[in-house]
C-alpha positions as CSV (number, residue, x, y, z in Angstrom):
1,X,1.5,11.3,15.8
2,X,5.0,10.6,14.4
3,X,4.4,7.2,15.2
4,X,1.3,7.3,13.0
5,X,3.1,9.2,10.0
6,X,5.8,6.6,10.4
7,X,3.8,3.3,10.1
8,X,1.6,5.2,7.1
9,X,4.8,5.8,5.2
10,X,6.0,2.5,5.7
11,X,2.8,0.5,5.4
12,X,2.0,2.0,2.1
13,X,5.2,1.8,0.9
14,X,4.9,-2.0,1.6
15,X,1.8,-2.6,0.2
16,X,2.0,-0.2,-3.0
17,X,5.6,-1.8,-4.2
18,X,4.3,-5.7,-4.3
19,X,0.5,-4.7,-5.5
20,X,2.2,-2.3,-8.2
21,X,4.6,-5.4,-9.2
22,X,1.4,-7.6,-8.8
23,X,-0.8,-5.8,-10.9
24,X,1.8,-4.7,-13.5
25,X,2.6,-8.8,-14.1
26,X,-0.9,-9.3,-14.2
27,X,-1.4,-7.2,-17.0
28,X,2.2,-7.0,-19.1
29,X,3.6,-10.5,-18.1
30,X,7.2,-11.0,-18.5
31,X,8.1,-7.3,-20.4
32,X,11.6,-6.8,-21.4
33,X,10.6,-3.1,-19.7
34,X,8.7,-4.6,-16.8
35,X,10.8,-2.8,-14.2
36,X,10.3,0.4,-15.8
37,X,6.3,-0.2,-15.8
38,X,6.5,-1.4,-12.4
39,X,8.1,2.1,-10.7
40,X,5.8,4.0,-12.8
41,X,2.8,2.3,-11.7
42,X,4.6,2.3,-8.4
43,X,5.2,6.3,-7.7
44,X,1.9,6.9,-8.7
45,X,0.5,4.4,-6.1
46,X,2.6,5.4,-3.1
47,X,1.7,8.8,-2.2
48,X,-1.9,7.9,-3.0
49,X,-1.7,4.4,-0.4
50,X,0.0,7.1,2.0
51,X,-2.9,9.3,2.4
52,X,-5.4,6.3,2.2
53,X,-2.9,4.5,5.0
54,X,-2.9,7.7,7.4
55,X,-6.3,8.6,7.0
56,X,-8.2,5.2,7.4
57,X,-5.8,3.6,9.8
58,X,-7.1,4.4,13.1
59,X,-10.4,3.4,12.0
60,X,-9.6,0.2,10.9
61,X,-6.9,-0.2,13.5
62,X,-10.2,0.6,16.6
63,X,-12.2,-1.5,14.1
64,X,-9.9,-5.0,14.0
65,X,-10.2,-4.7,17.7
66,X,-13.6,-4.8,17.9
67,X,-13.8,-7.5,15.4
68,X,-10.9,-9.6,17.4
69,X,-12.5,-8.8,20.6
70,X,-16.1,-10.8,18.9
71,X,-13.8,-13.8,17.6
């Protein structure tokens, strides 16, 4: 289990900081405040992308395997 909270906290941490930069460049460009954006959009993701990360991991995790295990 602490493995599992662990690679949540870490996986969405990953993903939400470059798709929050990603989609806040997408939208603003080059903004003199594009950092300050960016964390906003960015603590709002995170804790959201955690919960999404712990809860559907395993599933997806069992459900590459059966897709890999087919390729």
């Amino acid at each position: 289990m602490k493995h599992r909270v662990i690679f949540a906290l870490l996986m969405s941490f990953t993903l939400s900081l470059f798709m929050s930069a990603w989609i806040t460049f997408v939208n603003i460009g080059v903004h003199p405040d594009f950092a300050s954006f960016w964390m906003h959009a960015w603590v709002l993701a995170w804790p959201v992308a955690g919960v999404i990360s712990f809860i559907a991991g395993p599933f997806l995790h069992a459900f590459a395997h059966k897709l890999a295990a087919k390729v």
